[in-house]
N, C-alpha and C positions, 0 to 999 in steps of 0.2 A: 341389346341393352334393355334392363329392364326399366317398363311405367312407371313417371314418378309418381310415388304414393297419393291419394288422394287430400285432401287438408282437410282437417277435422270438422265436426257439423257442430251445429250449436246445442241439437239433441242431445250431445255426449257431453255435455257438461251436468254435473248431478244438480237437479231440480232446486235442491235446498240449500246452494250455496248461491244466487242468482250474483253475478259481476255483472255491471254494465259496462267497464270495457271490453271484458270480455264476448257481451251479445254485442257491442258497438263493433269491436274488430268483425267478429261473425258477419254481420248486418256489412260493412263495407268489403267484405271477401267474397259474399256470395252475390252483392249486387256490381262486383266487377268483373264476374265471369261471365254477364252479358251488355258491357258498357266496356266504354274506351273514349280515352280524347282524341281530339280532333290529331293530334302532336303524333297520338298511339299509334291511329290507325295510318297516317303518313308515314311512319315506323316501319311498322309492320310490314307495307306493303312494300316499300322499297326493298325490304328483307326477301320478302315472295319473288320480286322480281331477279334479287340477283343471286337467288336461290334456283331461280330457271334458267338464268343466262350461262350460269354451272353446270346445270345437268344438261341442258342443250342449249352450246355456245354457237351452231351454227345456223344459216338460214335454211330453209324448209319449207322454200316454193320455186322447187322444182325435182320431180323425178329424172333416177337415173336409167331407167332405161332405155332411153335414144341414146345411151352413152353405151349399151353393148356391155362386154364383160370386163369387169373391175372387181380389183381387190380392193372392199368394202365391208362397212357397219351394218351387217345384215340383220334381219327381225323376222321371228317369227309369230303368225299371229292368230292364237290358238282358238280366238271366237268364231273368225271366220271358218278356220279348216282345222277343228280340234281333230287330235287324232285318236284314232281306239285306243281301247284299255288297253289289250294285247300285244305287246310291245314286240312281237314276231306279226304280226297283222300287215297285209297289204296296206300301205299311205302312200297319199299322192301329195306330197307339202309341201311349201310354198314357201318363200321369203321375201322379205318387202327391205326396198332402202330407208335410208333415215328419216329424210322428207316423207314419205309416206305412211311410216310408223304415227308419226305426229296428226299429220295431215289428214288422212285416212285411216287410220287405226286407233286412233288418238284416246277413245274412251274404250278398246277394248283389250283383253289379253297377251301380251305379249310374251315373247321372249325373245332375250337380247342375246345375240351368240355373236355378237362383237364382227371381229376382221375377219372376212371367206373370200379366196382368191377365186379370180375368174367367176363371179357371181355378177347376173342381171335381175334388176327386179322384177319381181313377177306380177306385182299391184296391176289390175286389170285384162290380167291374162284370165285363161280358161284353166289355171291350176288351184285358182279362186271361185267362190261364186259371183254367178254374174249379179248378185246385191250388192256385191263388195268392189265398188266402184272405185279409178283410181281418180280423186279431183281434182291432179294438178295436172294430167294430158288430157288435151282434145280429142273429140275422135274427127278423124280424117275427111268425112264426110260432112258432117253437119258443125263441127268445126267448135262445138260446145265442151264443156267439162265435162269427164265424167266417164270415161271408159273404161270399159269391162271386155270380157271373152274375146280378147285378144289372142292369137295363138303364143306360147312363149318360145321366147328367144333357142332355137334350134341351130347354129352356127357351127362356128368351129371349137368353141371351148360351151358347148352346153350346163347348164346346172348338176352338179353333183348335189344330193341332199343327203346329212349322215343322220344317225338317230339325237343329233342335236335338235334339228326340226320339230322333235317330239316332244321336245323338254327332257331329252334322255344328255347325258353325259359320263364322260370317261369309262373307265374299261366295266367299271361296277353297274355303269347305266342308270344312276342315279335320276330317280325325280326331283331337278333341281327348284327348290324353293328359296328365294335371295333371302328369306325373314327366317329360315330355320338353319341358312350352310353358317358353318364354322370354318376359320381359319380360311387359307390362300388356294384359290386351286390356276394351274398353270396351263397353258395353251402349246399344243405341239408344233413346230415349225410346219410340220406335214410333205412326208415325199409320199406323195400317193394318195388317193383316198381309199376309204370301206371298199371298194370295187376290187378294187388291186393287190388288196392287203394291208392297207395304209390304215392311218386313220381322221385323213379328211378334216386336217386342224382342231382335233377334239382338245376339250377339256378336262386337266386328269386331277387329282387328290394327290399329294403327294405318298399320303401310307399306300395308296391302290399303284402307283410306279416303284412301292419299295414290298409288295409282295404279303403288307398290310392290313388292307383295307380302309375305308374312308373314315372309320371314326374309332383307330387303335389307340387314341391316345385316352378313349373312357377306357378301357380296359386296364389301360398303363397306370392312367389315375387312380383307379379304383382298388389299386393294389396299395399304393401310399394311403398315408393317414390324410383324412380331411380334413383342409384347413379351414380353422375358423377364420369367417370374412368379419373383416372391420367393418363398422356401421358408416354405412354412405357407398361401398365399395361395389364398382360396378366391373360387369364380366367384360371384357372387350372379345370379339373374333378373332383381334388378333395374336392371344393368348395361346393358340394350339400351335404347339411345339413344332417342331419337323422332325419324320421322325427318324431312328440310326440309321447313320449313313449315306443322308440324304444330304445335298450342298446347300449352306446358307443361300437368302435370296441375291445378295449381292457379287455370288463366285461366279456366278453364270449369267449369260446372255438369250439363254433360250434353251431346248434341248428337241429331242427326236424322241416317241418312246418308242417303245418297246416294238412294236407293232411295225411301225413303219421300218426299224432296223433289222426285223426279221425280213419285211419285204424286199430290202435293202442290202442284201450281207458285206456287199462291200463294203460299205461305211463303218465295220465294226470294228475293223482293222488301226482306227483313226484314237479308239478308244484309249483314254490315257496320255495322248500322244501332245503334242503342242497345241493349243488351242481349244482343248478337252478334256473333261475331266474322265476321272475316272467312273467306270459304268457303275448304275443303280442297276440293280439285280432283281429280277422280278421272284425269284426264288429267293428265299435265304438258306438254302441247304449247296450254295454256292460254296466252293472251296478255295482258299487259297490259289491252289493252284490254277486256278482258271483264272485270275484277275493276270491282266495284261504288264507288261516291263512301262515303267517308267519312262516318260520322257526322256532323262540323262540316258538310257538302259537304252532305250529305241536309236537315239544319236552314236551311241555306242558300236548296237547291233548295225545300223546303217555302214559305218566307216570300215566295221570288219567286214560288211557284206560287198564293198566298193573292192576292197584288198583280192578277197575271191576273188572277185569278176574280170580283174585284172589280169591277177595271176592265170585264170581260164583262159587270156585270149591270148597268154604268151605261147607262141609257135615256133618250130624250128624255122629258122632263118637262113639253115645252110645253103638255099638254089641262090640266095643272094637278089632274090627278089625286092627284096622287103617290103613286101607285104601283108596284110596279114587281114585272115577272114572275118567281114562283117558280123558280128550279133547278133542273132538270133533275137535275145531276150531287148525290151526297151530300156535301155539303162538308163534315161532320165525319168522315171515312174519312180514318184516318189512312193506310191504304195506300195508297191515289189519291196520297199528299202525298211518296211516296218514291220513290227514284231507280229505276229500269230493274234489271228483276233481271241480274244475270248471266247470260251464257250458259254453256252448257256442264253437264255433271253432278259435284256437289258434296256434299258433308255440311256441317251448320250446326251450328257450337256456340252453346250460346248459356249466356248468365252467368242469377244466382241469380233476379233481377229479371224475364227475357223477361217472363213473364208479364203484367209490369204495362203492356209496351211493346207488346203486338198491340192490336190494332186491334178494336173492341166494335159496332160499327153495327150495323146491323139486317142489313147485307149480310153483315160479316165474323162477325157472329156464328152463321149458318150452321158455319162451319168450328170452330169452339167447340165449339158443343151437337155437334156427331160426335165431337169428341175430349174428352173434359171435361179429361186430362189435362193441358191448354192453358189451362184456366180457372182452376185450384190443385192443388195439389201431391197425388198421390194418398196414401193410407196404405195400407199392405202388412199383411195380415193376422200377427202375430206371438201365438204361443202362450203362456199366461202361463210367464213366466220360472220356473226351476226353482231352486226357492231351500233352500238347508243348512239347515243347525243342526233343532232340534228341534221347532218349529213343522211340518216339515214329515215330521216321525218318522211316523205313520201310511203316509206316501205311499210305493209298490213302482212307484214308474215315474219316473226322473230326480231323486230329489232325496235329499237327504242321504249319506252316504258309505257306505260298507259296513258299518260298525259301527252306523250308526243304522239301517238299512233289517234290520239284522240282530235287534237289541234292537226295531224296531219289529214284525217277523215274532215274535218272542218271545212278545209280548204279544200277539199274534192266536192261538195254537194253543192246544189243551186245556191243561188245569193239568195234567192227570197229567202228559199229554207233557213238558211242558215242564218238570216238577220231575223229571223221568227223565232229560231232557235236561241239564239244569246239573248233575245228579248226577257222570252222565259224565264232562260237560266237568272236573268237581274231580277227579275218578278219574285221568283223562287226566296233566292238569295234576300232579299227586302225582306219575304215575310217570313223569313226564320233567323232572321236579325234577331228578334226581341227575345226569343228561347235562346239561339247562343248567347248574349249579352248578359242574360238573367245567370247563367252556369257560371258563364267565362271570370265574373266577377270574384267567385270562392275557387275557382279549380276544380268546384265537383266534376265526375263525371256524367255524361250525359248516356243513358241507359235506353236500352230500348223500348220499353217503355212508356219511357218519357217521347221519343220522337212520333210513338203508335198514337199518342194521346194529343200531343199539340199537332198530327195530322187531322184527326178529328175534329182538333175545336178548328184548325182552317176550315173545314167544312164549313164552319158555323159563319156568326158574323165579325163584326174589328170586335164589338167588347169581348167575346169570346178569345179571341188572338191574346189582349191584355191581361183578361183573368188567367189566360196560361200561363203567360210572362210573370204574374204578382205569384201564382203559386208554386212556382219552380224558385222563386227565388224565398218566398217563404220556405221552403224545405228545406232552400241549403240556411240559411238562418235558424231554424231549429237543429241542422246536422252540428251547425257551429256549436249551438250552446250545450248539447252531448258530451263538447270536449274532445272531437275528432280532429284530428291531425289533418284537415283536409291537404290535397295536392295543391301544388305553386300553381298559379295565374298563368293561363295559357294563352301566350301572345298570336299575335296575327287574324284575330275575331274584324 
């Protein structure tokens, strides 16, 4: 989205026309863009807060890794272990959970590569520096915050790290910037990772799964006439098309690409079939003939293929036996009963159900028990939510707003302190009675300024105090006679 435009200066007005409500509007535009009422900034803030309780709705004091391996909100965090330019270059990289990203990483570079299964965090391991402390574990020993060069988590599902880590993504390897990507880009289910053939729950473009590339639709644009934009009219992300051939976001549940159903060949077979759509083509010099039968076409082929298999096990009967020899082939495999996979290299989406649609035999459940993913839906390790109001007033980490985290800090420090404390604050409050009362009477606003200056004459003695007070309200008294519009009277002074 583009910044919105600046507001005019009072310089650009031609010298020899001078308006005074013109410099009066001017004069009240540009001394609001460092002042605010008291109303505003109670505004404002509540907005900042529940601007954060948005982007991170849950609490973020406590690491997960005494929890072992989870599928989780991983971060990677590029100040501590930025990686070479050389995107073929030995890295050793790291990933941090969500509490930790905040907690620990909080002012520095990150990147968010969202849900990675079987992931522990590495905050205070030896795959970090040991500067890069994690502060929400103790160390064992001394029993303080603050651990570092831990060895990492070596178990039975170790960390996999794909060139997501880098800031790299999908098959183009893009250096992803959130302030420059355009349009949607989608997450692979992942049977496998980079090690295997897989691809480690990358992040793909759609034009890069349709044979593309990530930004086919300037090419495509550039061929049409340009349109003239209406004034005011802004570009959104979500404006870049999908492109031929590719399934709306609503048809599908997820998909496999390309990569991983190469590692995979079995599952190509599924292509098309109930539960899936038909394959995206990583080529487009794809023919006809390689796209798979139809769902109806595959229930079809299946019912001729039972008829066979039937007809196959009929034997002579004449010793009067009646018997007749066991099967060789598994005839309850439903993927024996489906059409020819396609040729060629693909990505598979498939709807909310696949699940119920693969195939459970004794053969095909091999491919199951390696993915369980394939068997039911995983769950994603989430931190409990960080919730308001005053239940959660004790709590100094994600919850409640500034005013409760503040009254709850209250009540944790000494009593002296804290009755020296509210003393002040009424002290405070008393001597800057007479500057809000002076404002609060017209609505002006109160500038900064104006608060740098009647700190000052506090410095000074009480008639300093009052001559602040007479000349703040002289001002707004002369704003009046200008003929300014001032703001309504702001209650609660």
């Amino acid at each position: 989205m583009d910044p919105p435009s600046h507001p005019s200066q009072a310089g650009n007005t031609p010298a020899s026309e001078p308006s005074p409500a013109i410099r009066r509007a001017d004069s009240v535009s540009a001394q609001s863009q460092d002042s605010q009422t008291a109303a505003d900034f109670l505004r404002d803030q509540m907005q900042l807060e529940a601007d954060a309780r948005e982007a991170m709705p849950y609490t973020f004091d406590s690491c997960t890794n005494m929890l072992g391996p989870l599928k989780q909100s991983v971060f990677s965090c590029l100040t501590c272990n930025p990686p070479p330019e050389d995107v073929d270059a030995p890295y050793e990289a790291a990933g941090v959970c969500y509490a930790c990203s905040i907690q620990c990483h909080g002012d520095h570079k990150l990147v968010e590569i969202f849900a990675k299964r079987n992931f522990t965090c590495d905050c205070g391991t030896t795959r970090l520096p040991s500067t890069s402390t994690c502060k929400l574990r103790s160390d064992p020993e001394t029993g303080k915050k603050g651990v570092h060069s831990e060895k990492p988590f070596c178990g039975s599902a170790p960390n996999v790290y794909n060139h997501n880590f880098r800031n790299r993504f999908c098959g183009c390897s893009c250096d992803y910037d959130p302030f420059q990507q355009k349009g949607t880009m989608f997450q692979c289910l992942g049977l496998g990772t980079h090690l295997t053939g897989g691809c480690g729950e990358d992040w793909y473009h759609p034009g890069c799964l349709s044979g593309l590339g990530p930004k086919w639709y300037e090419d495509a644009n550039s061929k049409k006439e340009e349109k003239v934009k209406t004034e005011g009219e802004e570009e959104e992300d979500d404006d870049v098309p999908m492109p031929p051939g590719f399934p709306q976001e609503d048809a599908f549940e997820g998909f496999f690409c390309y990569k991983c159903v190469e590692s995979n060949p079995w599952i190509k077979r599924y292509a098309g079939t109930k539960g899936f759509l038909m394959p995206v083509f990583l080529s487009k010099e794809t023919t006809q003939a390689t796209q798979p039968a139809s769902a109806t076409e595959a229930d079809e082929s299946a019912t001729d293929s039972k008829k066979r298999k039937a007809s196959e096990l009929e034997v002579d009967d004449s010793d009067g036996s009646g018997k007749r020899p066991r099967s060789t082939a598994n005839s309850d495999c439903k993927l024996n009963r489906l059409p020819a996979a396609p040729a060629g290299r693909f990505s598979l989406f498939f709807e909310s159900d696949f699940r119920e649609q693969l195939c459970s035999c004794d053969e095909c459940s091999i491919y199951l028990e390696k993915f369980p993913q394939l068997k039911e839906e995983e769950d994603i390790y989430e931190p409990p939510l960080s919730e308001g109001g005053s239940e959660n007033g004790a709590s100094t980490h994600g919850s409640g707003s500034i005013y409760e985290r503040g009254e709850s800090a209250l009540k944790n420090i000494d009593r002296v302190r804290a009755i020296e404390g509210v003393m002040a604050y009424n002290m405070m409050k008393e001597k800057l009675k007479p500057l809000f009362e002076a404002f609060a009477g017209t609505g002006k606003a109160i500038g900064a300024d104006d608060i740098k200056d009647y700190f000052a004459k506090l410095r000074g003695d009480d008639e300093a105090i009052k001559n602040a007070g007479r000349a703040a309200a002289a001002s707004s008294s002369n704003d009046d006679q200008d003929g300014s519009n001032g703001r309504k009277e702001q209650s609660g002074y």
